[in-house]
N, C-alpha and C positions, 0 to 999 in steps of 0.2 A: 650374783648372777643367777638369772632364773632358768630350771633347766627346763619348764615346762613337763607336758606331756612324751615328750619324746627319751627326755633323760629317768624316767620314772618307768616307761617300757624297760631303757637300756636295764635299769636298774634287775628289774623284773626279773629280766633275761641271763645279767653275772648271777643273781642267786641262784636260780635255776641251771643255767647249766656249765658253769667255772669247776664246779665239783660232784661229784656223786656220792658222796657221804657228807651225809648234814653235818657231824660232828666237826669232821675238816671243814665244810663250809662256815659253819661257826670261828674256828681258828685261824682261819686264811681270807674271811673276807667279811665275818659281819663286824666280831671283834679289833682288829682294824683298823675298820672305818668309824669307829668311834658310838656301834652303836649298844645304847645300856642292854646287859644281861634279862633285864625283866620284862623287857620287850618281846624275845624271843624265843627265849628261854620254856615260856607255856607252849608255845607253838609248836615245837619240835617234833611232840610225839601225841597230837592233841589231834583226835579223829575225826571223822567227815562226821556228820551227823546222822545224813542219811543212808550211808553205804557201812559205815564202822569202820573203815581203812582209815590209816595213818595220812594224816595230811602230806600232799607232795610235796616240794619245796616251790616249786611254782604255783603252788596254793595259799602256801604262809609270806611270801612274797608282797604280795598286795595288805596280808594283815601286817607286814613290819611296815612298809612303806605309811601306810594309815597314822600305823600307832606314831612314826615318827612326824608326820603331820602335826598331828594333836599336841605331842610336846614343842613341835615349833623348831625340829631340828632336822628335817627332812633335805634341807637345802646341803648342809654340811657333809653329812651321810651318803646324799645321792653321790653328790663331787668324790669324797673319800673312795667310793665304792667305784666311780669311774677311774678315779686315776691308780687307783689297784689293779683293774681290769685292763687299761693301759698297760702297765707294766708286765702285765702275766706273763709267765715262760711255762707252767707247768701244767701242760697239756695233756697229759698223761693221767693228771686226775679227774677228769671228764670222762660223764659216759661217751658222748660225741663229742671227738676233737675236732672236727672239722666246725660242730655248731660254736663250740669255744673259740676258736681260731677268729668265727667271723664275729662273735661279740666283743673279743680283742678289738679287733679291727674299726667297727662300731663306735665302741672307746675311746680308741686313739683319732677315731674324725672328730665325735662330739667334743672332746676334750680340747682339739686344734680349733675346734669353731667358737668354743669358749675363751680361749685364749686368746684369739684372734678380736673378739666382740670387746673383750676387756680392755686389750693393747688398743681398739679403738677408741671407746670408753675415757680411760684415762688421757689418752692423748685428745680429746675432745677438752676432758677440764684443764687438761695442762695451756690449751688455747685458752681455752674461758678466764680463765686466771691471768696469762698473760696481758689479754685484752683489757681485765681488770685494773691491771698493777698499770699499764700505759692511759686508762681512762683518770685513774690517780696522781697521775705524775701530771697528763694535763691540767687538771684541776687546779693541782698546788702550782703550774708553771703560771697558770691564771691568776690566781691569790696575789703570787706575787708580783704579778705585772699591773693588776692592778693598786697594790699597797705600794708599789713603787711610783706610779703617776699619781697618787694622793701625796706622798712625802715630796717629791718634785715639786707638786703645786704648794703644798706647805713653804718650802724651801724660798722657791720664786716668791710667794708672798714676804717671808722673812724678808730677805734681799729687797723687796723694792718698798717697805713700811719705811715712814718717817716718824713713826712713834718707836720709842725705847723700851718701855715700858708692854705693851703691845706684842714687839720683836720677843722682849725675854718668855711671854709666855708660848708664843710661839716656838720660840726654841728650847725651852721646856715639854713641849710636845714633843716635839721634833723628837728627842733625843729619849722622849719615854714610850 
């Protein structure tokens, strides 16, 4: 399921503000979600350039999102980190509980419209398959309706032959 641009904002926003010590946000939400140590690891305490301050965490934010891109694991991570945020109860570790509350909330929509696209999704191939399995069944109902007026006409041959000879290899067909 692709979260797009809008699950990569969300993303932005649990790092940013679910907690106000990076270290906890490391232990509560990047770790996790599955995402590797060496990704973020430099980030933590790694300065502006041009100011010399500590990167904020809504700074490094967009560099883990990146760097999980590149490895090809951003899709997993986003999800893990939403449905963490979903879950959250621990308001208290935000600077702003009120901004935490509504990123909660945020989580738990995108998370239902995820869910909701997929229960579509699958019940889409679960028809597609259906449709399959009965386009199959026609098929083989055809086979044999046809392999059955071939043996008929066989048969009907057999029954009205006056040769013996004839008959027998017919009904050596017949029967193989």
């Amino acid at each position: 399921m692709d979260f797009g641009t809008e699950g990569k904002r969300l993303a932005v926003e649990i790092i940013a503000t679910m907690v106000h010590i990076k270290s906890t946000m490391v232990t509560l939400l990047l770790r996790p979600s599955g995402i590797p140590d060496d990704i973020y690891k430099s980030l933590l305490y790694k300065r502006d350039e041009a100011t010399g301050r500590i990167l904020s965490k809504r700074q490094i934010a967009p560099l883990i999102l990146d760097q999980l891109e590149v490895r090809g694991i951003a899709e997993a991570s986003i999800r893990s980190l939403v449905e963490i945020a979903a879950g959250w109860s621990s308001f208290h570790l935000a600077d702003d509980e009120f901004a935490a509350r509504a990123v909660v909330q945020k989580s738990r929509e995108l998370l239902g419209t995820l869910e909701l696209m997929e229960a579509r999704e699958a019940q889409q191939r679960e028809i597609a398959r259906k449709e399959e399995l009965a386009r199959l069944e026609r098929e083989k109902a055809d086979l044999i309706t046809r392999q059955s007026s071939l043996l008929l006409m066989m048969f009907d041959e057999l029954a009205r032959s006056d040769d013996p000879q004839g008959r027998g290899y017919l009904l050596q067909d017949l029967l193989n």
